[in-house]
C-alpha positions in Angstrom: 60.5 145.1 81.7 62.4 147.3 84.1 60.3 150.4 86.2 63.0 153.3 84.7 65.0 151.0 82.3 63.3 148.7 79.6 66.1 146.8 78.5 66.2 145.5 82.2 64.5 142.3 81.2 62.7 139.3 83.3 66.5 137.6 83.1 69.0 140.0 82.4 69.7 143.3 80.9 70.4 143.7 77.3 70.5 147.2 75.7 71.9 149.5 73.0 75.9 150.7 73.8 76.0 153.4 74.2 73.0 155.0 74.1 70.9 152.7 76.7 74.2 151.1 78.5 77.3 152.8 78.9 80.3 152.7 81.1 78.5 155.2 83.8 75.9 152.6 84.2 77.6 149.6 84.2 79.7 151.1 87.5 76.3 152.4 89.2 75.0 148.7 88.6 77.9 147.1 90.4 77.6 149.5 93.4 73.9 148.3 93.3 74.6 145.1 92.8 76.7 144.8 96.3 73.8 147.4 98.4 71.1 144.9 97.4 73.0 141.7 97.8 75.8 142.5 100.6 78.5 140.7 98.5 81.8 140.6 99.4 83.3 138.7 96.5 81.9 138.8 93.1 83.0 136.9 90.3 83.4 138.9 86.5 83.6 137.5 83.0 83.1 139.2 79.9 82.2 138.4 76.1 84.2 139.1 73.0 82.4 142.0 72.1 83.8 145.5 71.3 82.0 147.3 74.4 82.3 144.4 77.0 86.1 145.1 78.4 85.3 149.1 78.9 82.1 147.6 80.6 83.5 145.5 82.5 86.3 147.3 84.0 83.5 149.9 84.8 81.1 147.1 86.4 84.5 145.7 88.6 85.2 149.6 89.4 81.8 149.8 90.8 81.8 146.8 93.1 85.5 147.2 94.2 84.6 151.1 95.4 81.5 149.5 97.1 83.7 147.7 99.0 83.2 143.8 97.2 86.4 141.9 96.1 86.2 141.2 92.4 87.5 137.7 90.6 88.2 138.6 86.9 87.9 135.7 85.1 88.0 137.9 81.9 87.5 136.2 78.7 85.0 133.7 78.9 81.6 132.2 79.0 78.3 132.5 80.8 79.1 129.0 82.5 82.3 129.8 83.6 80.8 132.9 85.8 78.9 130.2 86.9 81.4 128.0 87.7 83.7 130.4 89.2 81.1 131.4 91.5 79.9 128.1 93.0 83.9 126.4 92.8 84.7 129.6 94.8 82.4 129.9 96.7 81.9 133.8 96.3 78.4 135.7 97.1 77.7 136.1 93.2 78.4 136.7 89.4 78.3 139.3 87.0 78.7 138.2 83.1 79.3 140.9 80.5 77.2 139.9 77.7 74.4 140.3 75.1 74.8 136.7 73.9 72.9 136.6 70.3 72.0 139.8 69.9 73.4 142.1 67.4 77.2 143.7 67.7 75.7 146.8 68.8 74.3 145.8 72.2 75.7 144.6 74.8 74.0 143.3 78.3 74.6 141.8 82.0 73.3 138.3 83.5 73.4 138.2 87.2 73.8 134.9 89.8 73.7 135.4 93.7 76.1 132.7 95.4 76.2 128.7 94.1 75.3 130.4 90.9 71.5 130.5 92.0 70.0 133.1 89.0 68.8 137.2 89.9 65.6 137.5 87.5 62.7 139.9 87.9 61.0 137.9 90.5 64.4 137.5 93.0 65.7 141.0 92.9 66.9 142.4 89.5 64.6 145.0 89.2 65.4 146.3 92.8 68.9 146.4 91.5 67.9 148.7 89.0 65.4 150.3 91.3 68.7 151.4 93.5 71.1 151.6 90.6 68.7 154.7 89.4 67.8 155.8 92.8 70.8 155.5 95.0 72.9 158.3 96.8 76.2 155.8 96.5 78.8 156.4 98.5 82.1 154.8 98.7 83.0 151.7 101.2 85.6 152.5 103.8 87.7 150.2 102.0 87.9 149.7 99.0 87.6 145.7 97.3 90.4 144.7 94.9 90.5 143.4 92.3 92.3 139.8 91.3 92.6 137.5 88.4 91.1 134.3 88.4 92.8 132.1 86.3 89.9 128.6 86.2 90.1 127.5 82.7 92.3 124.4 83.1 90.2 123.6 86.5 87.3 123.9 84.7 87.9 121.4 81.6 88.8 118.9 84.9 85.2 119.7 85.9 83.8 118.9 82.6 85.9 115.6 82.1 84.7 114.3 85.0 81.4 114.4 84.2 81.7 112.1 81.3 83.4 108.6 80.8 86.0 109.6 77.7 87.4 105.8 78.2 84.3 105.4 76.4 84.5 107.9 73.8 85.9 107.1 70.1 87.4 109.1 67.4 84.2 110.9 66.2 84.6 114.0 63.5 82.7 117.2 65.0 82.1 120.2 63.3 82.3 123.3 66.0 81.2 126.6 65.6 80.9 129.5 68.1 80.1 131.8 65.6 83.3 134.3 66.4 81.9 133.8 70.0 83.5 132.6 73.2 83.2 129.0 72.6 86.4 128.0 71.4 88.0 129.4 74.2 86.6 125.8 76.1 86.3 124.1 73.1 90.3 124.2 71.8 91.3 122.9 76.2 89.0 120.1 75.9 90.7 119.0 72.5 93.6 118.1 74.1 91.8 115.4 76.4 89.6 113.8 73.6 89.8 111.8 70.8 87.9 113.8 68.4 89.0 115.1 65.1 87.3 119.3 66.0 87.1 120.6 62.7 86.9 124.3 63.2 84.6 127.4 62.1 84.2 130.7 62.9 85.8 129.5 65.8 88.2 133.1 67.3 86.3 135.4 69.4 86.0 138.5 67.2 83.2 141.5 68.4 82.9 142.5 64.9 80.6 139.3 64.0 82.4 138.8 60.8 80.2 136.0 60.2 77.0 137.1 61.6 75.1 137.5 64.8 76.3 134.0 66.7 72.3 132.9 66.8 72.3 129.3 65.5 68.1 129.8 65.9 68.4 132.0 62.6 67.9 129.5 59.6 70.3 131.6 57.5 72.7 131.3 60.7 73.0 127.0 60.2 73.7 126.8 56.4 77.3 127.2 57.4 77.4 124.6 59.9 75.5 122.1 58.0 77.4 122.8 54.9 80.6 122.0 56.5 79.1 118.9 58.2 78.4 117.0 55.3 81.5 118.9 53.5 84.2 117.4 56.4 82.3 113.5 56.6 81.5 115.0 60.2 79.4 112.3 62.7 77.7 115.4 64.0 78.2 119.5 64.2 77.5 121.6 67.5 76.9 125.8 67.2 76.9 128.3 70.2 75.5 131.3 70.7 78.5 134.3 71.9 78.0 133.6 75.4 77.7 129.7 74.8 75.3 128.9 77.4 73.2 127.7 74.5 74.2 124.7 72.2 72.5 123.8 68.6 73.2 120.2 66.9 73.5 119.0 63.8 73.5 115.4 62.7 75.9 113.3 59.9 73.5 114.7 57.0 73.9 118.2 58.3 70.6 118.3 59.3 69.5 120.7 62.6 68.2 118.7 65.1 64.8 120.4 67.1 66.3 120.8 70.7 63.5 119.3 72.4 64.6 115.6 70.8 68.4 116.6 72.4 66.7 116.7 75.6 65.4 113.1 75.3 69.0 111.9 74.2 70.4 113.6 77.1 68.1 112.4 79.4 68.5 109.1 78.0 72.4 109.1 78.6 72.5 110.4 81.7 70.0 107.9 83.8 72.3 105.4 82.2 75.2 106.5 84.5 73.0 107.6 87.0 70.1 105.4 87.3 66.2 106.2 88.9 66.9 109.7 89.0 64.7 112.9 88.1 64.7 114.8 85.2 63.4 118.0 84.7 60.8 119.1 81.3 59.4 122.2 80.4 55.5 121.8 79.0 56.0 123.0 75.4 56.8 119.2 74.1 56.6 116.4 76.4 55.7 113.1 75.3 59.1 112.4 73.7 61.0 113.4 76.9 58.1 111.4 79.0 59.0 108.3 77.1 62.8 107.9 77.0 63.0 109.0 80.8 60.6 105.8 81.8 62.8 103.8 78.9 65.8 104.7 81.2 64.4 104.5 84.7 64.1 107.9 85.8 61.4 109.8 87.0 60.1 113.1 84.5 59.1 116.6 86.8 57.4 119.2 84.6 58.4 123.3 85.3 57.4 126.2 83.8 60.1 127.1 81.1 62.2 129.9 81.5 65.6 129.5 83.6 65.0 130.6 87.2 62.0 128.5 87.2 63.9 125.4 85.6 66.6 125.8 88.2 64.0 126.2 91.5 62.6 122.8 89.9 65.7 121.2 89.4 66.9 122.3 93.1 63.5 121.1 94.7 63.4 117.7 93.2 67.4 117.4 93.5 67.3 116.6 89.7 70.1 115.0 87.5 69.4 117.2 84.4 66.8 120.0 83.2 66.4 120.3 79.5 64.0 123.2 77.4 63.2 122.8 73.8 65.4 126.1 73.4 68.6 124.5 73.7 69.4 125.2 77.5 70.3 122.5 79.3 70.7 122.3 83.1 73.1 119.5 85.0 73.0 119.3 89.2 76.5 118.5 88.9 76.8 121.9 87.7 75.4 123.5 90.4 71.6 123.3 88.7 72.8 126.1 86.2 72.6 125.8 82.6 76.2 124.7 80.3 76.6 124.7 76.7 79.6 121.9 76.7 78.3 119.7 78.8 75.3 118.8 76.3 78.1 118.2 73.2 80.1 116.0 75.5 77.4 113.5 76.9 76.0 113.4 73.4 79.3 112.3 71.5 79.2 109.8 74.8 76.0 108.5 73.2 76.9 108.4 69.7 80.5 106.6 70.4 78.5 103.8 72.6 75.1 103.4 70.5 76.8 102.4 67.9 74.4 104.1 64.9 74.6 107.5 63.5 73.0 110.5 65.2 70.4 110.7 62.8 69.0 107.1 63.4 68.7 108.2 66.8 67.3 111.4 66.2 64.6 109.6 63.6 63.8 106.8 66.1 62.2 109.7 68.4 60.6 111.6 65.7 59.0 108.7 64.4 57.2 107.8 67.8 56.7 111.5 68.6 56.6 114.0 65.3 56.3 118.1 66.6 55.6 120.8 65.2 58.5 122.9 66.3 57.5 126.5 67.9 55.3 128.6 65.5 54.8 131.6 66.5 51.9 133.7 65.6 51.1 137.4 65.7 47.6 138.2 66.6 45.5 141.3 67.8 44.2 140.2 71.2 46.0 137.1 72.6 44.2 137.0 75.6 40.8 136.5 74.0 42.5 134.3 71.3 44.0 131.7 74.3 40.0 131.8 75.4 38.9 130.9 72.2 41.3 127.7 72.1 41.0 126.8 75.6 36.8 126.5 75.1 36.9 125.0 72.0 39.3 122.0 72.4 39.0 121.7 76.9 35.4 119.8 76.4 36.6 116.6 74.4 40.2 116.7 76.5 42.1 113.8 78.1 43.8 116.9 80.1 43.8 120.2 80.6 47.5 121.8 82.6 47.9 125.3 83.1 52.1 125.2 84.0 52.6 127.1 81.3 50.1 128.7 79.3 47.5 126.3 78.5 48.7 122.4 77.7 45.8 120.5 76.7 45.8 116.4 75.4 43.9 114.0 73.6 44.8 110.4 73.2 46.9 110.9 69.8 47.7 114.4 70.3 48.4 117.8 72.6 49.4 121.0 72.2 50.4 123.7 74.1 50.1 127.5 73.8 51.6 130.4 75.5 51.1 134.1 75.1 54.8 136.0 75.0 55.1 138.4 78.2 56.6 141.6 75.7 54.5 141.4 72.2 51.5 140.2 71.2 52.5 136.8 70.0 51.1 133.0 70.8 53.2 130.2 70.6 52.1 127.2 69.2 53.4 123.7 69.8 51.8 120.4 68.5 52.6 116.8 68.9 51.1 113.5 68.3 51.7 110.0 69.2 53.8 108.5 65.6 51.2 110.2 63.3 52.4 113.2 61.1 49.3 112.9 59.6 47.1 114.2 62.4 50.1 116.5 63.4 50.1 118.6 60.3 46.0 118.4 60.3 45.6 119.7 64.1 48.8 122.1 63.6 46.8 123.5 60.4 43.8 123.4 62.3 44.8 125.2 65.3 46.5 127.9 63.4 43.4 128.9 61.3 41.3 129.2 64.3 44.0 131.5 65.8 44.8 134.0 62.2 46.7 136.6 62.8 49.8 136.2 60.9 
C-alpha cells in the first residue's frame, strides 16, 4: 500500500468516494501524473459509475493545467485506454474505474506510452508521493482537451485478430453486469453471426443487479440460469471495467479460468504456429500440455499483470493467460482484453466441432485442480516453512516464481502468501486422478488450519 494513501495499491488506486477519493484528488493526481512522467498527451476513459464523470473531468483538469493534452475517450473500458494509447501513440493512460468493487468506490489504473502498466514497482507510488507533496503550479500553457472518438476503429482491431469466415451462428449469453461491456459487445454484433442474447447488459452506476464480480458464486446464478434457459452454446460475464472475462459452458456451468487459458493457448498456436505462451505458476500442467499439443513453447511469470506483461514483452509472446481470468495478447500491445478471449473461444467452439463442455472436460479429465482455496491463518510465514520442509525432501521440484511451487510425479501444488492479509493460497493438481487430488488437497489444508 501507498506511503500517505492506502487505497494506492501495488496496481492501481481504489478507494471510498468521497471520503478517500474525491474530485480535489483526482485533479492533484493528474498534475502528478504529467511531473513524474513528462506526458504531453494522455489518453482518459471512464466507467459507468455515479462518481467517475465528476472524476474524470477533475483528473483531465489536472493534466490539461499541467500543460498535457488530453484524449477523452469517455465511456468505455479499461482496454480501450489501452488501445487508445498505443493506436495513438500518446505518452500514457488514465482509466476512471473501480472495476468490481462496490458502487461506493471508485479508483484509477494507470499505463505510461504503448500501454506499458505504472504499478508500485514502476512509479505509482511516486505519483502519489508528489501528488501529496507537490507545490503545483500551472504550465505556461495550458493542454486541451479533445474527444477521441475509437470505438468503430477499435471493433476493426478486434476483427482482425480473429478469422469470422470461420465463425458459425453460435447462441451466447452476455453479461456485463450493468458494466461497460456492452458498449463493445452491441458494435461487434453487427459483424458476427451470433444470436447475443442479452443481460444486465446497460451501463447503470447504481448496480441494480449487483457488484459486476462474476468471481462471487451468488454473481453467476444469473448467467448460468439464462444459459441453459436461452439453449445458449456458451455464456461470457465481465467485470465493470471488462478487462476481465468469466465463461460459462452449454450446461451453464462456470468454467475455472485456468482451463480457458489452455483453450486459448490452444487456438491461437493454431493460427500462429511455434510461438511462446506465457503461464503464471498457480496451475500449470494443463497449460504445459495443450501448448506442446499445439507447437508452442510455454514461459512461466510470476502472476500479477506488470510482471505478466514484462514476460510477455521479453519473450515476444503470442498470449499470456492467469487462472484469474486476465488474458494478455501481443497483438494487443502485451496488455490484458476482456473481448478478445470470447472471440477466439467462439473461434474454437464454431471449428471443433463439439460443445464447450466436451472441451472443457477433456482438460479436466487429464489435469483435475483444485481451484484457489484460500486459507486464513495466524502466521503465514511460519506456516509456508512448515509446508515447504515437509513436502521439499521427497520432491520432483521445488520453484520459488511465485511463492513456493513444489511437484511430485502425479501431483503439485503451489502456495502463496497474500501481500495485504494474512491469507495462503492453495492450489493443487494432479496428473487425471481426482482421487489423489482431493486426498493431497485435504491433506495440505489440515497441516496448514487456520480457517
Amino acid at each position: 500500500m501507498g506511503q500517505y494513501y492506502p487505497f494506492f495499491k501495488a496496481y492501481d488506486v481504489r478507494a471510498r468516494v468521497p471520503e478517500e477519493l474525491n474530485a480535489e484528488l483526482a485533479r492533484r493526481i493528474g498534475q502528478a501524473f504529467v511531473a513524474e512522467i513528462g506526458a504531453r498527451t494522455v489518453v482518459v476513459g471512464r466507467d459507468m459509475r455515479l462518481s467517475s464523470n465528476e472524476l474524470a473531468e477533475a483528473l483531465i483538469d489536472g493534466l490539461t493545467t499541467a500543460g498535457a493534452n488530453v484524449l477523452d475517450v469517455g465511456l468505455c473500458g479499461t482496454e480501450e485506454v489501452y488501445y487508445g494509447t498505443f493506436s495513438q501513440n500518446a505518452d500514457g493512460g488514465i482509466m476512471v474505474t473501480a472495476s468490481h468493487n462496490p458502487k461506493d468506490y471508485n479508483g484509477l489504473k494507470f499505463v505510461r506510452e504503448q500501454a506499458k502498466p505504472i504499478s508500485a514497482d514502476t512509479g505509482l507510488f511516486d505519483i502519489e508521493k508528489r501528488a501529496f507533496e507537490a507545490d503545483f503550479q500551472p504550465a505556461a500553457q495550458k493542454g486541451k482537451c479533445s474527444s477521441l472518438d475509437q470505438r468503430d476503429e477499435y471493433i476493426k482491431f478486434l476483427l482482425a485478430q480473429i478469422k469470422p469466415e470461420n465463425l458459425k451462428p453460435l447462441r451466447i449469453v452476455a453479461n456485463p453486469g450493468n458494466g461497460c461491456a456492452g458498449l463493445v459487445v452491441e458494435k461487434l454484433e453487427k459483424h458476427l453471426p451470433f444470436d447475443i442474447q442479452r443481460m444486465h447488459f446497460e451501463p447503470d452506476g447504481e448496480l441494480p443487479n449487483g457488484i459486476p464480480n462474476p468471481l462471487l458464486v451468488e454473481n453467476r446464478e444469473s448467467t448460468s440460469r439464462a444459459v441453459t434457459e436461452a439453449g445458449a452454446d456458451f455464456g461470457v460475464a465481465w467485470d465493470g471495467d471488462f478487462d476481465r472475462c468469466f465463461f460459462f459452458d452449454e450446461n451453464g456451468e462456470f468454467i475455472e479460468g485456468y482451463y480457458i487459458v489452455g483453450l486459448l493457448a490452444q487456438m491461437l498456436l493454431q493460427m500462429n504456429p511455434g510461438e511462446a505462451i506465457v503461464h503464471d505458476p498457480r496451475l500449470t500442467w494443463n497449460t504445459l500440455a495443450q501448448v506442446e499439443e499445439a507447437g508452442g513453447r510455454a514461459v512461466e511469470s510470476k502472476s500479477g499483470h506488470s510482471f505478466m506483461k514484462q514476460v510477455m514483452r521479453e519473450s515476444d509472446a503470442l498470449y499470456g493467460g492467469e487462472m484469474s481470468a486476465h488474458h494478455y495478447f501481443r497483438e494487443f500491445a502485451y496488455a490484458d482484453n476482456g473481448n478478445l478471449p470470447w472471440l477466439v473461444l467462439a473461434q474454437l467452439v464454431s471449428e471443433a466441432g463439439k460443445p464447450l463442455s466436451t472441451l472443457v472436460k477433456e482438460r479436466i479429465a487429464a489435469f483435475p485442480a483444485s481451484g484457489e482455496i484460500n486459507r486464513t491463518v495466524d502466521d503465514a510465514d511460519a506456516a509456508m516453512q512448515d509446508i515447504e520442509q515437509h513436502y521439499a525432501d521427497g520432491a520432483k521440484s521445488v520453484e520459488y516464481v511465485d511463492g513456493l511451487s513444489v511437484e511430485f510425479e502425479n501431483w503439485r501444488f503451489n502456495l502463496r502468501k497474500s501481500n495485504t492479509e494474512p491469507v495462503i493460497r492453495l492450489n493443487v493438481e494432479t496428473r487425471a486422478d481426482k482421487t489423489l487430488l482431493k486426498e493431497k488437497t485435504d491433506e495440505l489444508l489440515a497441516r496448514l488450519g487456520g480457517k
